[in-house]
N, C-alpha and C positions, 0 to 999 in steps of 0.2 A: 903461197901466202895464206890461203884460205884453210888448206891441210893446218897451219902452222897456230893460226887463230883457233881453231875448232879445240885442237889442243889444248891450249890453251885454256880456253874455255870449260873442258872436260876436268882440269886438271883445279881450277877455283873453287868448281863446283864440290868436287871433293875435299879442299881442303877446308873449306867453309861448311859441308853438312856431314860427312863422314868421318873426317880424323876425331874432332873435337869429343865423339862418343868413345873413337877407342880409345883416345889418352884417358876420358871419364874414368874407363874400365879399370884402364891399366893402375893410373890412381889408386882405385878402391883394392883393386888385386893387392898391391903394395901395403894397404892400411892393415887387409884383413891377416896377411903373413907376419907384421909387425905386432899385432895387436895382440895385449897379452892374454895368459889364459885362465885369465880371473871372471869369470863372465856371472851375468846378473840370473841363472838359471834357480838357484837355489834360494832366490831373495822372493822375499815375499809381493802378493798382490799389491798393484796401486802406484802412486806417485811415488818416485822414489830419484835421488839424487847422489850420480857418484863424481868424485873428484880423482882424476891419476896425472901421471907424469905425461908430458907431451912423445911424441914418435920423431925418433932421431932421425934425421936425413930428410927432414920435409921442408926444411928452408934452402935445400941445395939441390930438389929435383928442377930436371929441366923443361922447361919452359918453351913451347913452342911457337915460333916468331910467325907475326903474320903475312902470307903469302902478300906478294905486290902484284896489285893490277891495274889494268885501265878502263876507264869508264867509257859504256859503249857509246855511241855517237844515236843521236835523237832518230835517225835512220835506221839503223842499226837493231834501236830500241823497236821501232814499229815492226818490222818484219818480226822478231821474234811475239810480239803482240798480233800479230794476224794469222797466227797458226793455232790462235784458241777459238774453239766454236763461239758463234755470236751468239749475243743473248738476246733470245725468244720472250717479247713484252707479251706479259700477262693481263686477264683483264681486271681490272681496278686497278694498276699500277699508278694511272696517273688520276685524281682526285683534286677536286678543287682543295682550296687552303679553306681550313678546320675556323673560321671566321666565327667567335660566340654570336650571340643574338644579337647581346649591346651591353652596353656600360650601366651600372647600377646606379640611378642617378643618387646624387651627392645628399647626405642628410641634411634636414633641413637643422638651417640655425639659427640658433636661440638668438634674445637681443639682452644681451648684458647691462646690468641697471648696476651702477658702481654705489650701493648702500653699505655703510658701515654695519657691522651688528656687533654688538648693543648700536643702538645710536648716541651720539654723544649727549644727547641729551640726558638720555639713561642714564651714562655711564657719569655725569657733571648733571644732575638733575637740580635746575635753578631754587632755588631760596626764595619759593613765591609765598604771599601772604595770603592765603586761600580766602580769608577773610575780608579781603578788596575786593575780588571778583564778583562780579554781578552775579544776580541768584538767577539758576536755570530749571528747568524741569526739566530730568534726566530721564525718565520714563514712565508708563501710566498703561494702564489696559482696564479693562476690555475697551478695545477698539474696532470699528467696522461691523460689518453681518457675525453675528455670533448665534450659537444653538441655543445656548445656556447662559446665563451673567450671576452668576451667585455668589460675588461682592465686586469692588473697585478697589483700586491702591495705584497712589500717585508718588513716586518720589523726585526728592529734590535735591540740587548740588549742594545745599549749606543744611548745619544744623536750623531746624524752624522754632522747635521749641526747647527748653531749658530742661535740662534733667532731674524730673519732679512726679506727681504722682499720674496716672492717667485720666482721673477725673478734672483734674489743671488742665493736663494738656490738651482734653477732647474738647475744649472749652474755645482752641485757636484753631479753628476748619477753613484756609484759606482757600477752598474749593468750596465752589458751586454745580451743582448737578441739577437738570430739568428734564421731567419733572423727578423731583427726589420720592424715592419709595420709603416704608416702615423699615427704618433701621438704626446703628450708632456709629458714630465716629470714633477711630483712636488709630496713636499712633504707635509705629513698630519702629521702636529706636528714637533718632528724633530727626529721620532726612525721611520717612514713609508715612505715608497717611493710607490709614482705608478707612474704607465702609461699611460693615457686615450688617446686611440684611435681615430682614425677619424672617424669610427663609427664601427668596431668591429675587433678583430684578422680573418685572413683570414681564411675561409674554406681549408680545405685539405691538411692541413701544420703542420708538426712535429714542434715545436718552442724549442730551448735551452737557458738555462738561466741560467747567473754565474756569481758570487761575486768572484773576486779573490781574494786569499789568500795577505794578504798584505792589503789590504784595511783598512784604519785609521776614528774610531771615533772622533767626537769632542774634546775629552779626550786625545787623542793621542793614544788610545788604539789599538790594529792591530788584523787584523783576519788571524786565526794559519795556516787556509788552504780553499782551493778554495771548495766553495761549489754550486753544479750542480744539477739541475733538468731539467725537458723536458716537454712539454703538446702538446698535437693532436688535431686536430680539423677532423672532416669523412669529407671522401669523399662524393661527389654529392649522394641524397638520394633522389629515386622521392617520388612527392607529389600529384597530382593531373594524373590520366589517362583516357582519353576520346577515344574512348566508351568502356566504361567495364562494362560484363555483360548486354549488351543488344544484340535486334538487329539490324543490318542497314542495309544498301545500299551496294550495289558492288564497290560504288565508295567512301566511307565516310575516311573524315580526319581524321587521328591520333592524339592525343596531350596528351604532356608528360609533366609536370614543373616538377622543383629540388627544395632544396629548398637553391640553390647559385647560384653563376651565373655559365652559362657554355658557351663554345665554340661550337657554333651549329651546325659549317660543323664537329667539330673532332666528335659530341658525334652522328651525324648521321651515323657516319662509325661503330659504336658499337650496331647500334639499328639493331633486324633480324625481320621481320616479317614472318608469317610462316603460311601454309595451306595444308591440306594433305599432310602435310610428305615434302611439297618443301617450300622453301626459294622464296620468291618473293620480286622480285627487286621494290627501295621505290624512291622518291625524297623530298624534303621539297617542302611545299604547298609556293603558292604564298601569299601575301597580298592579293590581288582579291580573291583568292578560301578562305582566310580565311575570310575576311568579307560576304562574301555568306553563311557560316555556322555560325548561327546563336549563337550555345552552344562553337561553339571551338572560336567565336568571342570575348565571350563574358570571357570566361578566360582569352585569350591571353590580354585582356585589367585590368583585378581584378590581375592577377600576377604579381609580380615584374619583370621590361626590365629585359632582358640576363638570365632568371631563365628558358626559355622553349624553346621546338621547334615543331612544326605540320610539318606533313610528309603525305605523300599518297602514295597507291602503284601504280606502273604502269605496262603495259602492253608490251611485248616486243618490240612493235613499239611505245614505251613512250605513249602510250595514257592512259588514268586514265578509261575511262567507263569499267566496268563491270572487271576491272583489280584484284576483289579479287572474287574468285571461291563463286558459289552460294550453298547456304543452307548448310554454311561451319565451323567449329571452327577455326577462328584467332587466335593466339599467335603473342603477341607483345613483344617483349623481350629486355631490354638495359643488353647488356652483363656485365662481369665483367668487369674490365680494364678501364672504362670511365671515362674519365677525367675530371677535374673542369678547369675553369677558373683563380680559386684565389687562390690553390696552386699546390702543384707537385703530389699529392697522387692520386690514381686512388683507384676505387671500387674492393673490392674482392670479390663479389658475386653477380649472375646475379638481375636482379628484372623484372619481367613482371606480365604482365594481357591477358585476354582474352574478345573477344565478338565473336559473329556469324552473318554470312549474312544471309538474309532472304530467306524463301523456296517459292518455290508455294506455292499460298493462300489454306487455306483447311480449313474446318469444323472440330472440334475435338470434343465437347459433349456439349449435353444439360442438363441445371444445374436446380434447382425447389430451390430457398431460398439459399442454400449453398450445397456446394460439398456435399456428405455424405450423406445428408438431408432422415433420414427415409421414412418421413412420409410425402411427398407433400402435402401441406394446401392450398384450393382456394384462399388463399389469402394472399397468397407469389410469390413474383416477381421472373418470370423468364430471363433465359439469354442466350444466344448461345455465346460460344468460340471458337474463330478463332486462329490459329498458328500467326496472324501477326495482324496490326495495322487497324482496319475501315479506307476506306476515308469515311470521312464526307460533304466531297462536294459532290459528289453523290452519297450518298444514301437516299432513300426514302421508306416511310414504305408499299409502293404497292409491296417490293420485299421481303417481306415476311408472308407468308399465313397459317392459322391456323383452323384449322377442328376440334373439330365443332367450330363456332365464338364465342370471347370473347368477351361479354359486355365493354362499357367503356374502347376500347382496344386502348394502347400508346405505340409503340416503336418507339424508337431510339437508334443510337450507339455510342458507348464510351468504346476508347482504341480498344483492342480487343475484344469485347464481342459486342454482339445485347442485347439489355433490354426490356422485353415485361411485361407488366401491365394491368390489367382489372380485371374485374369480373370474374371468372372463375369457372365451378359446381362441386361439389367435388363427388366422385366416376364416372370419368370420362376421359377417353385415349383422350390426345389430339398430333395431328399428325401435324407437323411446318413443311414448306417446305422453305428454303432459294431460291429465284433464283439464277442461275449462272451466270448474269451480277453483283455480288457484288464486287466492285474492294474494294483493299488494297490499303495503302498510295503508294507502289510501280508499283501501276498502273497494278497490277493480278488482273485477274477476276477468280469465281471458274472452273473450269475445266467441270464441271457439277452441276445440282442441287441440295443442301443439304437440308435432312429431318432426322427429330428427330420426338420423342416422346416422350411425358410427361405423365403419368399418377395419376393423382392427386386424393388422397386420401379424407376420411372423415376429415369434420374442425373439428375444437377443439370447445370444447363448450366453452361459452361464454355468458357474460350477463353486459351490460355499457347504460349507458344514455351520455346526452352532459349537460355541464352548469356546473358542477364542484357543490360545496358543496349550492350553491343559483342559481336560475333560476327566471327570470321575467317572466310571461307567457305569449303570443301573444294576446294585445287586440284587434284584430280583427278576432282572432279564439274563435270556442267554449273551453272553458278552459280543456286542456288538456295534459297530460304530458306524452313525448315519450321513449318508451325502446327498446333499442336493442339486438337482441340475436339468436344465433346460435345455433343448435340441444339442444334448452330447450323446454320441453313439456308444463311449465306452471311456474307461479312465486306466491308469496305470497305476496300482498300488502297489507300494510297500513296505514292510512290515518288519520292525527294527526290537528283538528283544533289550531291552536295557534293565540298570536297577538304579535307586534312587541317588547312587554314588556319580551317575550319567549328566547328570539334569543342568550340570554348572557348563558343560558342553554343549549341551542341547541348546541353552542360552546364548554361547555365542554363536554357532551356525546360525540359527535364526536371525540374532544380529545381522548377521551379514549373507542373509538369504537372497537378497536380492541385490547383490554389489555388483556394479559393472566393471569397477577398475582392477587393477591389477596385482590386486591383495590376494593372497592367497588365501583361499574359505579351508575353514578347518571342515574335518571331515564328521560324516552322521556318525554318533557314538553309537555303540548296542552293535549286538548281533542281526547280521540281514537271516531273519526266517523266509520269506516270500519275499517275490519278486514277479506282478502275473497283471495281465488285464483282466479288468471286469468288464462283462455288459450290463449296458444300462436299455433297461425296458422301453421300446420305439415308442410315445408318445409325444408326437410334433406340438412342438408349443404350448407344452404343459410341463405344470414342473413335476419333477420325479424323483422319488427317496430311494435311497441302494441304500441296504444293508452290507456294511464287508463284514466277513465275520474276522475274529480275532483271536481263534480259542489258540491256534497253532501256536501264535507269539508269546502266549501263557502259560505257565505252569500250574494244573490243575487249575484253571480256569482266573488261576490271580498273579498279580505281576503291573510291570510296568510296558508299553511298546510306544514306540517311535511310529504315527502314521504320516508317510507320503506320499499325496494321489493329485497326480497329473491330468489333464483329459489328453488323450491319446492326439487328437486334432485340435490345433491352435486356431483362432482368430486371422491373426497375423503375427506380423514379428516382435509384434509389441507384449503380444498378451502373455502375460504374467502368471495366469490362476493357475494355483499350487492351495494345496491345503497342506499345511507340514504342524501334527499338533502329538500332544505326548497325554497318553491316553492310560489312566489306572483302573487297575480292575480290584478292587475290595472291599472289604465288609466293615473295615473302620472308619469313623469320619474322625479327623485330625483338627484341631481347633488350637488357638494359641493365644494370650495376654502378654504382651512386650511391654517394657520400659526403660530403662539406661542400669537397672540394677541386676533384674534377672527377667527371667521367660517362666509362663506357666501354661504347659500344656493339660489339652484334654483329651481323651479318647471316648468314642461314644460310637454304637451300634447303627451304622446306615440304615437297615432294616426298620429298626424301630425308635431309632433318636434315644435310647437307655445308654447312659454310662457300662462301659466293661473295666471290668477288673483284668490286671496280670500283662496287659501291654505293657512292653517296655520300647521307651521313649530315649531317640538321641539325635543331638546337633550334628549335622553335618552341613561344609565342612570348618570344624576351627583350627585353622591354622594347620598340624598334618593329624591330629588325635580326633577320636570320634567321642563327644562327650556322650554319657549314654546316665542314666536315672535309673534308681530299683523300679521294676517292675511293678506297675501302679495299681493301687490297690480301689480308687474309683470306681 
């Protein structure tokens, strides 16, 4: 029985995974013998669609019936199920469940207000007699704290007055203002009323303002009840304070402006000036002591009359010299309480400034380029800072000395500081001495002689010519072109014949002499003559001229060249310097007059600035032709 099953068994298998591909076969074998032999070889590329007759005997082959079995038993099924290897858990197999973080909580919601729009009102707008309606004040300003008040206007819901001249109408002012200033009434239209001033509401003045109840529009209509408002204008506010933040003289004028007018003896009794802890007594400056000061003259004239006052302090025998304490902090204080002239309000909180007298003269430090400055470079300007102001009428640069001497050496003074310039060698202490006949603008000299010390560091390297991106060469030197440069040991030139047909190339390399992206740079025009290093003369932290010479790139000593000099050792990765410049060598100077109609050139003798005759002169380039001119007779 078990033989007979196995069988069995063997025999399903086959007919369910094996026949089914040979009948496949057999199938297609049949199609391809039938099929005729008109084939698609000679038909061209692409999509293509062919239409033929069907293949006879395909609705009569036979068909293979499906074998019968029986389904194995759940027993049956295991045994052949425990003859596969088991399967080996892996690790991660089993994983909590992929649970998100949480629910996005729900949008919040709005509260729906069920309004028509238009409103019906709008849309059926009632048939009212505007002329029933009680009279209202619709609106009015200036109201509350204000800067400025430079008129009023009050309007009203009905017409007030009749439409007629403005001298009629300014006639009915049913507004009251307290206290009222220099101005006129009238109206704008006939529902506005203003006030225009004589030129603005006063400073420092509370103002009331009221429509009494009772007041009749045009209409006859009447207003139910008195309607009140009020508006402010500030008290005195300064604007300008002279000296603040500097420093001055023992004897220096004070000056204060507002920005209204004020009463200058009431607002001198509120001004405190103050020095060490004491109060010192002040008077107002005269006209004569004001025009002698030059900055407080020159306010007192730019300010508006009656808006200031200058004051000085004095000394307990009224004398002004030296009457504010030396090398001192001033406070200048207008108290609170100080009154205006154009209204009743006074200030509620003090307002001052400060300056300081000036000290004995003294030396404070010597500076290399800027405060801070690491690294002193021979070739950065120094400077000595003083506590106070240079005189500059006598000083002279014999009264300050410098160990070892600098080349090419310039000072002079400005403000406080001395400014000293020259050549200077770098790894090198240099030792300044100030004399002590240096006076200040207050007429101090130093007390004794000031000395500083600079120690100046290695220059920065460095590598530039002159002439910018074209250079004429000197025709009365041997042809040759200068570079400059600071601790380079040696550079790499070279040396590109070209002719003037080159130059529109030349222009765009340069353009794009320094591109970092991924443009391709056109390439150096001209003939490479040389290609070579130079040295450059060992002198540490001086700057140093190389001659290259140039004759090889020339033809009999004239022509055009391409120069490009590298320093052989870079900085870092950053550094750049290249000198890339186009260099002539000849005896003509080329001069030109443009305008939108024609060009007029010139030709004239380098040597000696004379006109030459017999140059011949041409544009290039226009377009592909070389324009060229008879041979000039100049």
């Amino acid at each position: 029985m078990k033989k007979l099953f196995a069988w069995i068994w063997l025999i399903a298998i086959y007919v369910s995974f094996i026949a089914p591909f040979s009948l496949t076969a057999n199938a297609q074998k049949s199609r391809v013998k039938t099929m005729p032999t008109n084939t698609n070889q000679n038909m061209p590329n692409g999509l293509q669609f062919r239409l033929s007759e069907g293949v006879t005997g395909a609705e009569t082959r036979e068909k293979q019936p499906v074998a019968e079995t029986n389904p194995l038993s759940q027993n049956e099924t295991g045994n052949l199920l425990k003859r596969i290897p088991a399967i080996k858990p892996e690790a991660g197999d089993q994983t909590d469940f992929a649970k998100r973080a949480g629910t996005l909580p729900a949008p919040k919601t709005g509260v729906q207000i069920p309004v028509k729009f238009p409103a019906p009102e709008q849309l059926n707008p009632r048939d009212v007699d505007q002329s029933k309606l009680p009279l209202e004040v619709v609106r009015f300003s200036p109201a509350g704290e204000v800067k400025l008040a430079p008129d009023l206007n009050v309007t009203f819901s009905q017409p007030m007055v009749a439409v007629t001249s403005q001298e009629q109408a300014a006639q009915i002012v049913p507004v009251q203002v307290t206290p009222l200033p220099e101005g006129n009434w009238r109206w704008l239209g006939t529902k506005t009323l203003m006030f225009d001033t004589k030129s603005r509401f006063p400073m420092a003045t509370k103002f009331t303002v009221r429509v009494p109840a009772g007041t009749k529009s045009a209409n006859n209509q009447t207003l139910q009840k008195d309607v009140v408002w009020t508006f402010t204008t500030p008290p005195p506010k300064v604007e300008t304070m002279i000296p603040q933040n500097q420093i001055t003289r023992r004897d220096a004028l004070m000056f204060v402006s507002f920005d209204q007018e004020i009463n200058a003896e009431a607002v001198i009794k509120t001004i405190s000036v103050t020095a060490q802890g004491k109060r010192l007594p002040i008077r107002p400056a005269t006209q004569a002591e004001i025009e002698t000061d030059s900055s407080v003259s020159y306010y007192a004239k730019t300010v508006q009359p009656k808006r200031w006052i200058a004051f000085r302090a004095i000394n307990s025998d009224g004398l002004t010299e030296n009457a504010l304490p030396g090398a001192s902090q001033i406070t200048v204080t207008i108290e609170k309480g100080t009154t205006s002239a154009e209204g009743p309000l006074t200030t509620t909180q003090a307002q001052s400034f400060g300056f300081q007298t000036y000290s004995p003269l003294k030396f404070q430090k010597a500076i290399c380029g800027w405060e801070g400055n690491p690294n002193c470079s021979p070739f950065e300007q120094w400077f000595l800072q003083f506590n106070n102001q240079i005189d500059t009428t006598n000083f002279t640069a014999e009264m300050v000395k410098i160990e070892p001497a600098v080349e090419n050496l310039k000072i002079y003074p400005g403000g406080n500081n001395i400014y000293i310039q020259g050549y200077k060698k770098g790894r090198t202490t240099y030792k300044i001495t100030v004399d002590g006949s240096l006076k200040d603008i207050y007429g101090q000299t130093l007390a004794a002689p000031a000395t500083a010390t600079i120690k100046v560091g290695s220059a920065p390297v460095s590598l530039y010519s002159q002439g910018g991106t074209m250079v004429v060469l000197d025709p009365t030197a041997k042809p040759a072109f200068s570079v400059y440069s600071t601790n380079q040991p040696s550079v790499k030139v070279r040396l590109y014949s070209v002719e003037p047909t080159d130059w529109k190339a030349f222009q765009e390399y340069f353009r794009r002499i320094n591109y970092d992206d991924s443009t391709k740079k056109p390439a150096i025009p001209g003939r490479l003559i040389s290609d070579k290093v130079v040295n450059i003369e060992n002198k540490p932290d001086e700057m140093v001229e190389t001659r290259i010479d140039l004759s090889e790139a020339l033809n009999a000593g004239f022509g055009s060249v391409i120069i490009d000099i590298e320093p052989t050792v870079k900085r870092d990765k950053y550094d750049r310097a290249r000198i890339f410049t186009w260099a002539q060598s000849t005896n003509i100077g080329l001069d030109a007059f443009v305008d939108s109609q024609e060009l007029v050139g010139f030709a004239t003798d380098l040597k000696t600035g004379k006109p030459i005759s017999g140059v011949e002169l041409s544009i290039y380039p226009n377009g592909k032709q070389v324009v060229q001119s008879p041979k000039s007779k100049v």
